[in-house]
N, C-alpha and C positions, 0 to 999 in steps of 0.2 A: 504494500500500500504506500509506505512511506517515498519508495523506488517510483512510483506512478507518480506522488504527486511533485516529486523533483522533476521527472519527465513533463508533464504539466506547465511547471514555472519556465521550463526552458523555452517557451514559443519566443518568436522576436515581436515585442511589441514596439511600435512606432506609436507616438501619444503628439495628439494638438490640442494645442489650449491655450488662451490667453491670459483672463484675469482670477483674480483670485478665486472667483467658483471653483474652477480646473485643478487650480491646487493641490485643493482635496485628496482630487480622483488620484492626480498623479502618483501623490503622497503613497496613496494606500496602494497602491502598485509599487512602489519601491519598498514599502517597508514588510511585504509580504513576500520579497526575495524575487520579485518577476524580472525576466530578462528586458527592460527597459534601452533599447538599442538607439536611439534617435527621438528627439524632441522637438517638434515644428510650431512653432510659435508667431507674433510679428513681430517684423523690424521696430527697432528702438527707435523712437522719437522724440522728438523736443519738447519739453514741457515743466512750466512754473516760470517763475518771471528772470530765470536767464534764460529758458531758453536750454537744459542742459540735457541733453538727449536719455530718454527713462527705459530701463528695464522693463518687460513685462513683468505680469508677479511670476509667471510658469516660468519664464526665463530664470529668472533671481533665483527659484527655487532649483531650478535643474541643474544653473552653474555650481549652487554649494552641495549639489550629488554627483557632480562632475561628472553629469549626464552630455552626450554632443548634443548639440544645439544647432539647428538649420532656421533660420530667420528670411521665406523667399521674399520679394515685393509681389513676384508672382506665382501664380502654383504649375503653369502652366509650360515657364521656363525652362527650357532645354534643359537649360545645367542643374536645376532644382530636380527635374523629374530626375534625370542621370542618377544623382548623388541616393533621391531617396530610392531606386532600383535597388544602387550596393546597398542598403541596410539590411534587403532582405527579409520585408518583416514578415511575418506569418498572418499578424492581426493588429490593424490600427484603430486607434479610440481616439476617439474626439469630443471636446467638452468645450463648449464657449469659445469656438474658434466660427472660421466665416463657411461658408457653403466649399465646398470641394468641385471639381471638374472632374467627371465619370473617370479620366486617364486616370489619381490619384487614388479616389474610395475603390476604385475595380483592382487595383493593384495585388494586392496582399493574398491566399489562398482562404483565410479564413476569413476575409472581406473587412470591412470597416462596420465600426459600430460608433453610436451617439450615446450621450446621458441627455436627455432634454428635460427641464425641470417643469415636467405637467403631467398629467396623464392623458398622454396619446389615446385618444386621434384629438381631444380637445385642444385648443391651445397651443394649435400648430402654432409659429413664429417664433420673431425674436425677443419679445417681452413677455413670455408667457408667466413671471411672476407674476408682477404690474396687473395685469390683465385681470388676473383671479380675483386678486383684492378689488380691483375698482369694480369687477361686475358681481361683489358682494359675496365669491363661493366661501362655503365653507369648511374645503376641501379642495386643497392640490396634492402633487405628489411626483416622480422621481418616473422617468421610463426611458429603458434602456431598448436601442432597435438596430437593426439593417441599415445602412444607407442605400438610396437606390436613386432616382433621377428626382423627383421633385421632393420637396425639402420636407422634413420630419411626415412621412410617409411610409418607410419601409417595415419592413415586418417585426410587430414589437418582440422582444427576447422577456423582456421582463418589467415590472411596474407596484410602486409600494405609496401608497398614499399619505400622507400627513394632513392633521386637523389645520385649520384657519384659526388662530383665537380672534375673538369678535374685535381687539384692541390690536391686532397683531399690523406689522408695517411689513411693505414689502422688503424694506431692510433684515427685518429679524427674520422673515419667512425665505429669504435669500439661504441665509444663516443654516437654517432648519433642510433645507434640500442640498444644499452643497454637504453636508455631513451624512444623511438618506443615499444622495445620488455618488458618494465614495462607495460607501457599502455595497448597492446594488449594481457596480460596478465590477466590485470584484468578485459577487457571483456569477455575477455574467460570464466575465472571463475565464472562471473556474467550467462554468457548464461549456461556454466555447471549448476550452485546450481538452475538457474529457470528451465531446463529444453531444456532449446533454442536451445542447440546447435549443429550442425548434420555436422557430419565427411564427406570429400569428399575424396574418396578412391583414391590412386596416382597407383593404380594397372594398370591402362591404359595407363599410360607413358611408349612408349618402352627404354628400357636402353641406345640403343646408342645414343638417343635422349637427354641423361642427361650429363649436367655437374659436374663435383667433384670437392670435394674440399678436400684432403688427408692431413695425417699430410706433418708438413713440415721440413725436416733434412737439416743437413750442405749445402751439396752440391745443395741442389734446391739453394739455396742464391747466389752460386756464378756467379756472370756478366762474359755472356760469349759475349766477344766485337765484335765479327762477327755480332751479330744481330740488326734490327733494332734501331735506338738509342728510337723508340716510347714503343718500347718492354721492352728496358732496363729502362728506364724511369718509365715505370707502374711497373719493377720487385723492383726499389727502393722505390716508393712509398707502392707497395702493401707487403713490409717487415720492413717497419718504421712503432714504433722504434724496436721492434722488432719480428723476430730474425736481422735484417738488413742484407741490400744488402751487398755482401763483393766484393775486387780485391787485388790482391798484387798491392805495390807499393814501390819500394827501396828493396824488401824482405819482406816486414813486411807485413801482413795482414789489408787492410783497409777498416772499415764499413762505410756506406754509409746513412746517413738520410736524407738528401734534395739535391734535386736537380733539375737544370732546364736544357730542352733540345734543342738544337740548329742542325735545318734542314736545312744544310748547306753540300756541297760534301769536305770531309777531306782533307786535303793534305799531311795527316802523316795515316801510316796506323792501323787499327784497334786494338786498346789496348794500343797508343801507347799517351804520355800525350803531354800539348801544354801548357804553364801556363807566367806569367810574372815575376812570384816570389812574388808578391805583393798584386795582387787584383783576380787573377783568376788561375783557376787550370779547364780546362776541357780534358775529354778523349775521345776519337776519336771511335765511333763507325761504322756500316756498312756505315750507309748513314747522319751521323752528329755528333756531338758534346756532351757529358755530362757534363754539368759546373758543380761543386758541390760547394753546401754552406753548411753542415754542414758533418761533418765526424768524425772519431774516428779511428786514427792507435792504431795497437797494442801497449799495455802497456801504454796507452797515455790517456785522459781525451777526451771528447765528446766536440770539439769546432768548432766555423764559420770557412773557409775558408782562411780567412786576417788573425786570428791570429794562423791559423797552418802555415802558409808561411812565420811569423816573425821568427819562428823559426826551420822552411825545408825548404832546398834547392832542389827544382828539376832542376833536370839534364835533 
């Protein structure tokens, strides 16, 4: 047995992955003794106010395993494809990296697999945290699948769910699946290298039947106060910390990281604020209240509630 599961650990895994989600998965591949042969990450870029070209986190993490490291601009690159051929791998994993070209995920014998943090077929795309929280679930979870041509489609291998807490942000639920989506990682890999493990094709899901999860730009963020205050509520939580909820207030643009909601019929109308100057600041949506306790005006530093009121006055 024990002779098997060394036979097992020896596959060549190739691992992509960017930011710290990926980490995780990486992690728990190395520290479970797997032949980690090559690591495909992005190129380092420039960032903070010099300017000073940044590590990814999977990069940071791979260089102190003294893992190779391939960094293409493209995937598509002669000499990118070349290099990743020598690796050899048996089976590549991929975590919070960008879409592959059929040359790359067809490559490997035991094919390429995904972590996607939803339960497939829901919440295909690239936000599919974000997503859950804003449209109120109370339930996501971790699924592990096939690559094949169009994006988180192919045949799931595996899927574990996690509860929503009613107060939970898509920051702490990030948190919650990047530690889920390790684990269920390395079963996979385990059922890959024995043999075990047998794809269930999402091809019978009809489409309208599916939720998405799309990227998400400026304007999905901004709180529009006609609505529900249960709606605005999950749109703050499900964009902390970010990109965060935003609203003007005085002129100035203000993000939004916590908040609590109060169902209650307004008496000022919708968008319009209600505060004491001192302990509370809440805005008035369709059918209740958004207290906020943690916010960030433009140009301003990310603080509670009490100490943005020491120093703004609302009107």
């Amino acid at each position: 047995m024990q002779s098997e599961l060394t036979d097992q650990k020896n596959i060549r895994i190739v691992f992509m992955g960017t930011p710290d989600f990926a980490v995780a998965s990486l992690d728990i591949l190395v520290q479970n003794g797997y032949n980690v042969v090559g690591v495909i990450t992005a190129p380092d870029k420039p960032a903070g106010r010099g300017l000073q070209l940044q590590q990814s986190a999977v990069k940071q993490y791979a260089v102190s395993k003294g893992l190779r490291v391939l960094q293409p601009e493209k995937l598509k690159n002669p000499e990118f494809l070349e290099e990743l051929r020598s690796l050899k791998a048996d089976l590549q994993v991929v975590v919070a990296f960008r879409m592959l070209p059929e040359v790359v995920w067809d490559m490997p014998a035991l094919g390429t697999i995904n972590v996607h943090a939803s339960l497939l077929p829901n919440y295909r795309g690239a936000a599919p945290i974000n997503w859950a929280i804003i449209n109120g679930e109370k339930q996501s979870g971790v699924t592990t699948f096939k690559l094949q041509h169009e994006i988180d489609t192919g045949d799931i291998l595996f899927s574990q769910s996690v509860d929503i807490r009613d107060d939970e942000t898509a920051g702490e639920l990030h948190d919650d699946l990047m530690a889920t989506g390790a684990g269920l990682l390395l079963k996979t890999v385990q059922a890959l290298a024995s043999g075990n493990a047998k794809g269930t094709p999402q091809a019978h899901i009809k489409a309208e039947d599916i939720k998405h999860a799309p990227k998400i730009f400026k304007e999905d963020c901004q709180i529009k106060w006609e609505q529900p205050v249960e709606q605005i509520y999950n749109l703050v939580r499900g964009l902390s910390p970010y990109p965060a909820a935003w609203t003007m207030l005085n002129g100035k643009g203000l993000k939004i990281f916590k908040a609590t909601r109060e169902h209650a019929t307004p008496v000022v109308a919708p968008g319009q604020v209600v505060s004491d100057n001192k302990t509370y600041l809440k805005i008035a949506a369709a059918d209740g209240y958004l207290s906020l306790l943690e916010i960030q005006l433009e140009g301003k530093k990310r603080m509670d509630i009490e100490a943005f009121l020491r120093g703004n006055k609302i009107n």
